[in-house]
C-alpha positions as CSV (number, residue, x, y, z in Angstrom):
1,X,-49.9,-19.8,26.2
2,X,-47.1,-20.8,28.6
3,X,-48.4,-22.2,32.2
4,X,-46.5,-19.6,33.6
5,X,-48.3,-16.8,32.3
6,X,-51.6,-18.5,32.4
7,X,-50.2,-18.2,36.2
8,X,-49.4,-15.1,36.3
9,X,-52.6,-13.9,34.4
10,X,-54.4,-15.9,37.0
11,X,-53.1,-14.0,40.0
12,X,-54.1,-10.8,38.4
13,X,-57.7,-10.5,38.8
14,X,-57.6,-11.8,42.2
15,X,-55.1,-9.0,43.2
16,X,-57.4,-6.3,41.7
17,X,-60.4,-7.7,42.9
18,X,-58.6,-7.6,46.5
19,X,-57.9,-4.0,46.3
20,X,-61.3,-3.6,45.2
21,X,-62.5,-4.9,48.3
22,X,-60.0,-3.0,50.5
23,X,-60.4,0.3,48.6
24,X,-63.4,2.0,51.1
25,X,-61.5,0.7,54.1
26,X,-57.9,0.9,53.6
27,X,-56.7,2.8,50.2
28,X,-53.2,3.1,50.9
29,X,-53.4,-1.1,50.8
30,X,-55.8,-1.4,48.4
31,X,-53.5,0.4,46.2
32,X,-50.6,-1.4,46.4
33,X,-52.7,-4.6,45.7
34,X,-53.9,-3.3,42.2
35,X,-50.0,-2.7,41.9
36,X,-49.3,-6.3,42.8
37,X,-51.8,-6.7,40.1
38,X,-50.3,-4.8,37.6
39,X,-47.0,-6.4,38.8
40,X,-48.4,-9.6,37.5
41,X,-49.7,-8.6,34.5
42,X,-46.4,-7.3,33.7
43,X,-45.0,-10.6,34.5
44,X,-47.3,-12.3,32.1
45,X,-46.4,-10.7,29.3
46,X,-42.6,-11.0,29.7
47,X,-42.2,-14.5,30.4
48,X,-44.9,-15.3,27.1
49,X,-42.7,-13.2,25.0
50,X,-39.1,-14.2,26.3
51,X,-39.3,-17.1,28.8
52,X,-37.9,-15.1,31.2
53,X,-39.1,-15.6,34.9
54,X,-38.4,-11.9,36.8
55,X,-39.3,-11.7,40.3
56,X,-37.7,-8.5,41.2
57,X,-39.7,-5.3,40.7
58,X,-36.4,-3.9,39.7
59,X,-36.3,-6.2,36.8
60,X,-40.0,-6.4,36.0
61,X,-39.7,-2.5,35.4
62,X,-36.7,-2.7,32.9
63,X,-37.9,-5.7,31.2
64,X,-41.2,-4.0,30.5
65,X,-39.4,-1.0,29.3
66,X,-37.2,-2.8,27.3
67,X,-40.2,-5.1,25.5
68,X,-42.6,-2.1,25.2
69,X,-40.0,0.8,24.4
70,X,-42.0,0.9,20.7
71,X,-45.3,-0.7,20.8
72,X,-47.5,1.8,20.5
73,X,-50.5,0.0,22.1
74,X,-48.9,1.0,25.5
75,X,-49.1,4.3,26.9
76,X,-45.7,5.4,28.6
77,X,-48.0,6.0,31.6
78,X,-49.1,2.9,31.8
79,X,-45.8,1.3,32.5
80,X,-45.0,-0.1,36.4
81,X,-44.2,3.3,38.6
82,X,-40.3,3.9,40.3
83,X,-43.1,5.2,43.2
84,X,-43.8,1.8,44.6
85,X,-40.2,0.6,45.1
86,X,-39.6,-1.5,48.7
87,X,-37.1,0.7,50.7
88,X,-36.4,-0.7,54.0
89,X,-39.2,-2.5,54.3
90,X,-41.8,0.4,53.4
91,X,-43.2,1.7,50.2
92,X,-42.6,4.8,48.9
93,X,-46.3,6.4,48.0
C-alpha cells in the first residue's frame, strides 16, 4: 500500500466517526462529514491504483467514474454525489 492511501484510508474513519458524533445534534454537518469520508475513501483508492493525487472534488468524481465505470463490485449509487458540490462557499444539499 502506498503511504498516501494508508493516509487517506486513515482520515476516513475519523471523518465518519465525526459525523457520527454530530449526527443527533447537527445532521446537515454530520452529513457532509461522512461525505468528507467518502471523499477520502475515494481518494484512496485512486492514488493506490494510478498514483494520482486529486484534491478537487471535481476530479475525485470523474476519476472514480472513470476507474469504476465496469467493476461490478460498485454500485452506480455508491459513487460521490454532483449534490455536495461547493458553490460560492455553500453546499448544495
Amino acid at each position: 500500500m502506498k503511504p498516501e492511501t494508508a493516509a487517506f484510508l486513515g482520515k476516513a474513519p475519523e471523518a465518519l466517526a465525526k459525523a457520527d458524533g454530530m449526527l443527533a445534534r447537527w445532521p446537515d454537518e454530520a452529513g457532509r462529514e461522512a461525505y468528507v469520508a467518502a471523499l477520502h475513501a475515494a481518494q484512496a483508492l485512486i492514488v493506490e491504483d494510478t498514483g494520482k493525487l486529486i484534491k478537487s472534488h471535481k476530479g475525485v468524481r470523474r476519476e472514480l467514474g472513470r476507474l469504476t465505470k465496469v467493476e461490478p463490485r460498485v454500485d452506480m449509487e455508491l459513487r460521490l454525489s454532483r449534490s455536495y458540490l461547493p458553490t460560492q462557499g455553500h453546499c448544495r444539499l
